[in-house]
N, C-alpha and C positions, 0 to 999 in steps of 0.2 A: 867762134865767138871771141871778140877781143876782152872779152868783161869790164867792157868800160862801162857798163851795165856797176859792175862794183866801183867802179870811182865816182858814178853819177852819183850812187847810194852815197860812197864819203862824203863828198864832198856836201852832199844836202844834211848830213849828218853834224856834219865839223859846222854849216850854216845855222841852223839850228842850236849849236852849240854855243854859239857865239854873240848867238841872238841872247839867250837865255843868262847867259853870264855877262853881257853888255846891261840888261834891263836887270838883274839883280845886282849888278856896281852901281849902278845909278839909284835904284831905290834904299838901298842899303844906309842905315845908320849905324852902322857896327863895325867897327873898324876889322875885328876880325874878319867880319863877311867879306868887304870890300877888298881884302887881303887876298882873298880866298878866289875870288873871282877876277882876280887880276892876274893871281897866277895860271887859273884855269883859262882864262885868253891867252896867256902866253903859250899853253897846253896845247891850245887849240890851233896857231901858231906854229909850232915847231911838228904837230902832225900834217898841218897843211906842204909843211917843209920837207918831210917824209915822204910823204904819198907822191911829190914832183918829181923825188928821184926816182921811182916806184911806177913807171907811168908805161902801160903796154905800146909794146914798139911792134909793130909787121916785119913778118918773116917773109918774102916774097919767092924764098925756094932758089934753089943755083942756080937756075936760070931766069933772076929776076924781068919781069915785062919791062917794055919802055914808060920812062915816069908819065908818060899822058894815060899809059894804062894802069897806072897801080891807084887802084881803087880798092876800098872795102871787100867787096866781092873777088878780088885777087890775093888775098892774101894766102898766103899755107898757113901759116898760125900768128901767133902772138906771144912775146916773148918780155921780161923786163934785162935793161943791160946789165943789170947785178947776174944773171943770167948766163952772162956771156965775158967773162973775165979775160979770156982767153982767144975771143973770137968766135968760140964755138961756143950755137946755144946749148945749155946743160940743161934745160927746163922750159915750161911753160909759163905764159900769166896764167894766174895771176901766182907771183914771188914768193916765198915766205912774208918779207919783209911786210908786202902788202897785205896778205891776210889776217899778220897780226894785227897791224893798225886799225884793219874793218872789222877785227874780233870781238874789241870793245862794245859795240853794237849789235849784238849777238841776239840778243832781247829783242831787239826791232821788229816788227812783224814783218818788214822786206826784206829781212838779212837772210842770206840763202844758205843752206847747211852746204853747197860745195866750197865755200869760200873761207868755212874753218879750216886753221892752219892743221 
């Protein structure tokens, strides 16, 4: 599994987020509020900026297939490049890094307990 199953989830999570903080600046008459949700876009913003570097890459195995065959179904696993510092992958997706950021979300009723850090 590449758990892009877990960035579908981010990312409709960070959407949602955005939503809800764009329609609370805009009805806002409290400068506090508006403050508040200005920086929470920015939040939402600099996770979206997280999660890109954070993105599962295929591991195609040492003897990778020719690119007309590297499909889904070819992969050996899934890896993020924070992962792989050195060349050699150290890990699987989904990262650390990743999981913290979808930890937030933890409450969700589609958040999946493998995906706590």
């Amino acid at each position: 599994m590449s758990d892009g199953e877990m960035v579908t989830f981010a990312n409709a999570r960070l959407d949602e987020d955005e939503a809800w903080f764009t329609d609370g600046a805009a009805l806002a008459d409290d400068p506090v509020a508006e403050d508040l949700c200005q920086r929470l876009l920015r939040e939402v913003a600099f996770k979206r900026a997280i999660l890109a570097l954070h993105m599962p890459q295929p591991f195609w195995g040492n003897n990778p297939p020719p690119v007309r065959d590297q499909t889904p179904e070819n992969v050996v696993s899934w890896y993020c490049e924070c992962q792989c510092p050195d060349g050699v992958i150290e890990g699987m997706y989904p990262c650390g890094e990743a999981r913290l950021l979808v930890s937030v979300y933890s409450g969700h009723p589609d958040y999946r307990a493998g995906w706590k850090p």
